[in-house]
C-alpha positions in Angstrom: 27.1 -7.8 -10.4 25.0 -5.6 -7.9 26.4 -6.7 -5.4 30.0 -6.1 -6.3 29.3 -2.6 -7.9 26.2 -1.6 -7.2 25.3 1.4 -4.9 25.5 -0.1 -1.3 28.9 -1.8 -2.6 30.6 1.4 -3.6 29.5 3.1 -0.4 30.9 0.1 1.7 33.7 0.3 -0.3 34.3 4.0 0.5 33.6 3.1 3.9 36.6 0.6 4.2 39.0 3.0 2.5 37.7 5.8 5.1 39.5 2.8 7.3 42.5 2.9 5.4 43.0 6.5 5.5 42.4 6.9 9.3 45.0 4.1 9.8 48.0 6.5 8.7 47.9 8.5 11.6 48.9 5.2 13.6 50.9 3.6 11.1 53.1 6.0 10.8 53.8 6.9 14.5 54.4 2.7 14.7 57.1 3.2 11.7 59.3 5.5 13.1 59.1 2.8 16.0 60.0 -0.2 14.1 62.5 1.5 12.2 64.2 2.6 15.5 64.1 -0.8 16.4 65.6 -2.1 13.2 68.4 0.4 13.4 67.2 2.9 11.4 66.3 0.9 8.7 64.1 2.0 5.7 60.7 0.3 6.8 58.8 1.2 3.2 61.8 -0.6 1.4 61.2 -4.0 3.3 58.2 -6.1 3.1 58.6 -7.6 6.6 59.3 -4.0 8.9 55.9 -2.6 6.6 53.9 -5.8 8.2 55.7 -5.2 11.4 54.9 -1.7 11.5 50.8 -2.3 10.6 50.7 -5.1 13.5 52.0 -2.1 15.8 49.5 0.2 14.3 46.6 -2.0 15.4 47.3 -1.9 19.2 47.4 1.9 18.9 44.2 2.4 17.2 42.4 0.2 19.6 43.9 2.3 23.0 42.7 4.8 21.2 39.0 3.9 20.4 38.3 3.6 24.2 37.4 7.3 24.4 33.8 7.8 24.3 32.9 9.9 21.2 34.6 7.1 18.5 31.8 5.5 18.8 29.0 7.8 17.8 31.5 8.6 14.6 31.6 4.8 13.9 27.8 4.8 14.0 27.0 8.0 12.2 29.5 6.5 9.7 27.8 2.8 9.4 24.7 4.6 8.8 26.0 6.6 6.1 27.6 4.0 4.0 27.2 0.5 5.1 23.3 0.3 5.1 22.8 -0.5 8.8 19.3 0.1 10.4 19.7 3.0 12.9 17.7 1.2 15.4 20.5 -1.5 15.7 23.4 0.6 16.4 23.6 2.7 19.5 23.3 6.1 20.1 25.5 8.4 22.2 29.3 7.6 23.4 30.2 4.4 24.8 29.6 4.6 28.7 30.5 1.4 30.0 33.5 -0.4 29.8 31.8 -3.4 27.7 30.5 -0.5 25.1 34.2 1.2 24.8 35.5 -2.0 24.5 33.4 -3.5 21.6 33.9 -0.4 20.3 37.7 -0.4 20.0 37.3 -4.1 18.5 35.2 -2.1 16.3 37.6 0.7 15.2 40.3 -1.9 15.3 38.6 -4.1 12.6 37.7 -1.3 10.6 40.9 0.6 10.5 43.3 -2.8 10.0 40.7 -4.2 7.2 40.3 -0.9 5.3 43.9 -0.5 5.2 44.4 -3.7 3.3 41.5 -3.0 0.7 42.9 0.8 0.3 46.1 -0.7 0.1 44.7 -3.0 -2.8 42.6 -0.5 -4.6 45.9 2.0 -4.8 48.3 -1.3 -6.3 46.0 -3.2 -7.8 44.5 -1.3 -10.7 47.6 0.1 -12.2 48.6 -3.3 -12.2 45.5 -4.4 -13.8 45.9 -1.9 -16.4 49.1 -2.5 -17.4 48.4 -6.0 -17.9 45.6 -5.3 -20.3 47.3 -3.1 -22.0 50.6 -5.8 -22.6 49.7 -7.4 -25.6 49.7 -4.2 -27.1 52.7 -3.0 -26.3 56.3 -4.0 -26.6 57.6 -1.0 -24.6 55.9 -2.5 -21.6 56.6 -6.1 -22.4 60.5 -5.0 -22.2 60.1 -2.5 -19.6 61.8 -3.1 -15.9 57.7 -3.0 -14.3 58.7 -6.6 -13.3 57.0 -7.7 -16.5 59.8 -8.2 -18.6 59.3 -12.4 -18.6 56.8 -12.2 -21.1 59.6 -10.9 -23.2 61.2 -14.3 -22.8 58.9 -16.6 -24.9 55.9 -16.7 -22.7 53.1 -15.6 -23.9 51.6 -12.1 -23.5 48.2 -12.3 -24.5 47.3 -13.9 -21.1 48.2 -10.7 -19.2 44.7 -9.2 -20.3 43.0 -12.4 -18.7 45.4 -12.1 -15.4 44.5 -8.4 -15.1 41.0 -8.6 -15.4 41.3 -11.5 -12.8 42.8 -9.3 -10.4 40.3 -6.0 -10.9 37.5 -9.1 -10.2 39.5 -10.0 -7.0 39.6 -6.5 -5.9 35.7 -6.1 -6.1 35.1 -9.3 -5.1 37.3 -8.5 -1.4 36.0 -5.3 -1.2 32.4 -6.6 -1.2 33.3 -9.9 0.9 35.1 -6.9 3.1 32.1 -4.4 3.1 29.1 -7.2 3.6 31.3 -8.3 6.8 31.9 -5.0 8.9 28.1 -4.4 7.7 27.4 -7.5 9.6 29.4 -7.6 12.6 28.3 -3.4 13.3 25.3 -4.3 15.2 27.7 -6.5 17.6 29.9 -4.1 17.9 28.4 -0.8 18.1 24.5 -2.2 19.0 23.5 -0.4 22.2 24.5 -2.3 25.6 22.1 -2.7 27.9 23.2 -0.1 30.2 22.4 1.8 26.5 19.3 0.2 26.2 18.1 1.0 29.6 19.1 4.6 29.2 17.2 5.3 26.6 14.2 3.3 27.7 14.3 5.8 30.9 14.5 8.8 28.1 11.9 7.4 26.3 9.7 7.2 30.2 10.8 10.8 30.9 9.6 12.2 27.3 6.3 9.9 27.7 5.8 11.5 31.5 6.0 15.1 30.2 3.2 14.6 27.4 0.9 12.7 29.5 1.3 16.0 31.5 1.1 18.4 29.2 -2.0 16.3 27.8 -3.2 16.6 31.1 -2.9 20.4 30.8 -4.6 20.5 28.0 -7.7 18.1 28.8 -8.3 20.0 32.1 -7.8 23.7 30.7 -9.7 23.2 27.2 -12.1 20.6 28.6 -13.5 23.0 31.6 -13.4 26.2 29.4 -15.5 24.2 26.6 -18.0 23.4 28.8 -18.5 26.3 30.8 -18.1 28.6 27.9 -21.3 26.3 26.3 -23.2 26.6 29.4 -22.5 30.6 30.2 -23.7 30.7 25.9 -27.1 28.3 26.8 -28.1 30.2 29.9 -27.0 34.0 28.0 -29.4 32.8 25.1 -32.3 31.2 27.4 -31.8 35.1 29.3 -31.2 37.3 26.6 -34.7 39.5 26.6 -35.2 39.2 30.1 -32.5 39.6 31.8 -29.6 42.3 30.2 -27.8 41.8 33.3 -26.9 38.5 33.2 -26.2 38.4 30.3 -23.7 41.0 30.2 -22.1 38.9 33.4 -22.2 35.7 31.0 -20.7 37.2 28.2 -17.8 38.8 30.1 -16.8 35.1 32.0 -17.4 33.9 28.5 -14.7 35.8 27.6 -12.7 35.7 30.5 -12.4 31.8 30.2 -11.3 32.0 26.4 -8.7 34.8 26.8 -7.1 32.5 29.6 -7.6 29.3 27.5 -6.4 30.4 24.4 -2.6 31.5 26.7 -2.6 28.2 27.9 -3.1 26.6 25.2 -0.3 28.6 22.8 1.7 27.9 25.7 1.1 24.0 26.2 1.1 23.6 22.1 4.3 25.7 22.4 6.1 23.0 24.2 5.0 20.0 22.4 6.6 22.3 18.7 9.7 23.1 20.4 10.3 19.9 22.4 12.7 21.8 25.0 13.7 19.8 27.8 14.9 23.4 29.7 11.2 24.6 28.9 9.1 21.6 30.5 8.0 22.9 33.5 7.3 26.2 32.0 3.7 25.7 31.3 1.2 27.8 32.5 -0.3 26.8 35.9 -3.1 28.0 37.3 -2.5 28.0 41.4 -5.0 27.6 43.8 -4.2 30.4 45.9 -4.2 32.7 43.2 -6.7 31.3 40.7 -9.4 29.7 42.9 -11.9 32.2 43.4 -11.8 32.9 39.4 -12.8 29.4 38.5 -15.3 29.4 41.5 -16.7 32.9 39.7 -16.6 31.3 35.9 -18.6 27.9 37.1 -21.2 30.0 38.5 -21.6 32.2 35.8 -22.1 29.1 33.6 -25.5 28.8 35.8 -24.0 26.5 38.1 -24.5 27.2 42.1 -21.2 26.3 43.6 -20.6 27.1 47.7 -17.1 27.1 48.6 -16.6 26.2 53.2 -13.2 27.2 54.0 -11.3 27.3 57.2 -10.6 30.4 58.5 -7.3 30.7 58.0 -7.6 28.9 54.6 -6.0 32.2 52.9 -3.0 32.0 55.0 -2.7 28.2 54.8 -2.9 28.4 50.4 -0.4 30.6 50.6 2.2 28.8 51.4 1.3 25.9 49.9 3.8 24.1 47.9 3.9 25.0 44.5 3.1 21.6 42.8 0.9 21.1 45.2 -1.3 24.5 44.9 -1.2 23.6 40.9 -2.2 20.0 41.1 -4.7 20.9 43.6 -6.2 23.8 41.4 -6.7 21.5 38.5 -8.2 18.7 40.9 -10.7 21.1 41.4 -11.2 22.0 38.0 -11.9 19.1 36.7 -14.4 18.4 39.3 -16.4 21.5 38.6 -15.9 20.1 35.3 -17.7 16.8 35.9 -20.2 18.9 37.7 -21.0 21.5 34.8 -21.5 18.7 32.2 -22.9 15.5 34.3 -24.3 17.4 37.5 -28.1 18.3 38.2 -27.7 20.9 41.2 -25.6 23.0 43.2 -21.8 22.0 43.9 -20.5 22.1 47.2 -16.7 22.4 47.7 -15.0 22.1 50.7 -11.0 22.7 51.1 -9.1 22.4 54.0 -5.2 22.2 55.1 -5.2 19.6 58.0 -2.9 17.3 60.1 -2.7 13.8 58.8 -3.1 11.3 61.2 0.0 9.4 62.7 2.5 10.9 60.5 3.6 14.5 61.9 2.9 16.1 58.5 -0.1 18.2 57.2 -1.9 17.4 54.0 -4.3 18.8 51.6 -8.7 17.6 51.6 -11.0 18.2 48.8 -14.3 17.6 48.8 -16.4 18.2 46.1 -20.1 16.9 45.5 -23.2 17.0 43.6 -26.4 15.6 42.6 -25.7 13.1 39.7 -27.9 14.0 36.7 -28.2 10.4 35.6 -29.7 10.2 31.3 -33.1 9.3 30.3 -32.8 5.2 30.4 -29.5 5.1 32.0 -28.0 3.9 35.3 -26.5 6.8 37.1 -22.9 7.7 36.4 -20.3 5.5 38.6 -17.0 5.7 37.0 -15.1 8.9 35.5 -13.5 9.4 31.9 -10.3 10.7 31.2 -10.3 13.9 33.5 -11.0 11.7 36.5 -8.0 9.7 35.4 -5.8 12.6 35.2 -6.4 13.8 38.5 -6.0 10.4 40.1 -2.1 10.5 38.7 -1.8 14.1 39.5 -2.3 13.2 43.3 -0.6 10.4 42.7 2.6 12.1 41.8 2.6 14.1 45.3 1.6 10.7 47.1 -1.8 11.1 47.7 -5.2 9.9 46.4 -8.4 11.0 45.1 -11.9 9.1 45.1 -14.9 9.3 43.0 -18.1 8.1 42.9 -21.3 8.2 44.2 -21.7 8.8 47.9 -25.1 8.7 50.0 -27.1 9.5 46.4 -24.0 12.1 45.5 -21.5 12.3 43.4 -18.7 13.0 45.5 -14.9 13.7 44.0 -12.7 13.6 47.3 -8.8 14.3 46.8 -5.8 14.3 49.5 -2.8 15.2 48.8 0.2 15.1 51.3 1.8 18.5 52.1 5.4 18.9 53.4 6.2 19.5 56.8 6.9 22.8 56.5 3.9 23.5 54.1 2.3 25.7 56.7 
């Protein structure tokens, strides 16, 4: 009985007279068309022009249904009352013509079933009722409804039996109706593969942005967590002896959390909202602008760090490009990183905008090493965590390269990263 006139029934039930209903529209415009045809004749008043009119309706409905945005209505529909799983219906308007054209056998089906079960829930019930209601009577046993034969002899008190038969019928084909168009929905509005590769490259696109606003996050919080500890361990170790340095500790200390913290209400501000117009608006540190900051914060964390650049290093940064001055400032960030929490000595960075060889174009070399501080008991450090990862795909996504490990009894982190032509 559940499944006749239970929840999902009635839905699915509602669903196919939804069919019905949107039918009209086209049935009618095919009326005054057959009933041109037949001369003007009546088409309501004859059986035969009513059928010939719904055959004619059909076609129209499925010309129409090749328009793109039927189909997200169909689905948003299904999901609503026919108990479909999102996840097997597609999403968006049909794009291909494969898509618009399952989904016109889709509206098709929909509209020319539903109009036969709405065209059976409006006849059949009164029917039904009247029926029941005949052995109790005599008016309607005698009355012109067509029912005037059990006037004649036979007898009446099978008219309850025939009427409850036909209310049974109408459930039963409304659920046979509903359980079908539930079934075939997936066929017809499941996502194409066009679809499915569409939203796989969505899905590619969304998963790019959070690996780099994760990447954001690691570099900024990881390098002000450790130099922030380090500036606090060498203030404290200082703190009767020299005033000085301590004051100079616990201004970078408080340099490096006031830019943290606005990077980080900035990154977790994108990851709440979810913009797609907002993803590049993250905050990013450059190297021409932000270098000799970070350079100033490492060494305040008690870490020696000697920058070489070229000359004309100032002019060259300048007119870097932008994604490459930002990936390029974060390489180095996370290198001075690795160097504040693994290194034993003073950090030498070298920078340097240089021609690449054989190709015509100029590209970006850092050069970053240390002495490795290798743990009581412990081979020395040979392979990098997360933050070394990072900044492998972060000169990867410009084309270039970085390299890490230990070099002639330093750790050296070595990046290049390819420079337009132009980048001058």
């Amino acid at each position: 009985m559940n499944r006749l006139f239970g929840a999902r029934a009635r839905l699915r039930w509602i669903h196919l007279i939804l069919g019905g209903a949107l039918l009209m529209p086209y049935f009618l415009l095919a009326q005054v068309g057959v009933g041109m045809a037949a001369g003007g004749a009546d088409v309501l008043r004859s059986l035969p022009l009513t059928l010939a009119a719904y055959a004619a309706a059909l076609p129209l409905a499925a010309v129409t249904a090749v328009y793109g945005l039927v189909r997200p209505l169909s689905v948003a529909a299904v999901r609503a009352m026919c108990a479909v799983p999102g996840e097997h219906l597609a999403e968006g308007p049909a794009r291909s013509w494969a898509a618009r054209g399952r989904t016109s056998a889709w509206w098709t089906l929909h509209l020319g079933v539903g109009a036969v079960i709405s065209g059976m829930t409006l006849a059949v019930p009164p029917m039904a009722v009247a029926l029941i209601a005949l052995p109790f009577s005599a008016g309607l046993r005698n009355s012109g409804l067509g029912l005037g034969w059990f006037g004649t002899g036979a007898e009446p008190y099978a008219a309850p039996l025939l009427g409850a038969g036909l209310l049974g019928g109408l459930a039963l084909c409304a659920a046979g109706a509903g359980a079908l168009l539930a079934r075939l929905a997936p066929v017809l509005l499941g996502p194409t593969a066009a679809d499915r590769l569409a939203a796989a490259e969505e899905r590619a696109a969304d998963l790019a942005v959070r690996n780099r606003l994760a990447r954001e996050l690691h570099d900024a919080v990881g390098h002000a967590l450790s130099a922030v500890t380090l500036q606090a361990a060498a203030a404290r170790r200082v703190l009767d002896s020299d005033p000085g340095f301590v004051r100079e500790a616990l201004a970078a200390i408080e340099d490096t959390t006031r830019r943290t913290v606005g990077e980080l209400d900035a990154v977790l501000g994108l990851l709440r909202d979810g913009d797609p117009a907002r993803r590049d608006a993250a905050p990013a540190p450059t190297l021409a602008a932000d270098l000799d900051g970070l350079l100033a914060r490492t060494r305040a964390a008690g870490t020696p760090v000697t920058a070489h650049q070229d000359p004309d290093a100032a002019r060259d940064w300048a007119h870097l490009p932008a994604i490459a001055s930002r990936e390029a400032y974060r390489i180095v960030q996370e290198g001075l990183s690795n160097a504040l929490r693994h290194g034993a000595g003073p950090v030498e960075l070298r920078i340097r905008v240089r021609d690449a060889a054989g190709t015509g174009h100029r590209e970006l070399e850092i050069t970053m090493t240390n002495p490795p501080a290798a743990p009581r008991d412990e081979a020395p450090r040979t392979t990098g965590g997360r933050g070394l990862r990072g900044a492998a795909e972060r000169a990867a996504l410009l084309g270039g390269r970085v390299e890490a490990g230990v070099h002639e009894d330093r750790w050296r982190l070595r990046a290049v990263l390819p420079l337009a032509q132009d980048a001058r």
